[in-house]
C-alpha positions in Angstrom: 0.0 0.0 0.0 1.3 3.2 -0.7 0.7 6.2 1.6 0.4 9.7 0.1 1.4 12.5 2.5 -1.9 14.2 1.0 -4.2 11.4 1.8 -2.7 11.2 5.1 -3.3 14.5 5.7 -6.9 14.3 4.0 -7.5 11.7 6.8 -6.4 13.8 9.4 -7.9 16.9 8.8 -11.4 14.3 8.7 -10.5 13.4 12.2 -10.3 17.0 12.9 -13.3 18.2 11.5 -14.8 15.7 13.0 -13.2 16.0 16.8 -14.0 20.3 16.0 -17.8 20.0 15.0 -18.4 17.7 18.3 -16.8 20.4 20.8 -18.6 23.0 19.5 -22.0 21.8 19.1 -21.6 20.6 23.6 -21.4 24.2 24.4 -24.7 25.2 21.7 -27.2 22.2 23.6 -25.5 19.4 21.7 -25.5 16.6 24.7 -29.1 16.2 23.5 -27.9 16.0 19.9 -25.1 13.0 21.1 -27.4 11.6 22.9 -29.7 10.5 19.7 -26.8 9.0 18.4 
C-alpha cells in the first residue's frame, strides 16, 4: 500500500473536523444531539 502525505493528511484533517464540529455543538445544547446517536 502506498501512503500519500496528502491522503494522510486528507484523513487527518477528517478526524479534525470531526473532533472540531463535536466540541462546538456541547457548548450550543449538543448533549441532546449526542445523545440521539
Amino acid at each position: 500500500m502506498i501512503h500519500d502525505e496528502k491522503a494522510e493528511k486528507l484523513e487527518l484533517v477528517g478526524l479534525y473536523i470531526r473532533a472540531a464540529a463535536r466540541w462546538l455543538t456541547v457548548p450550543d445544547g449538543g448533549r441532546e444531539a449526542s445523545s440521539r446517536e
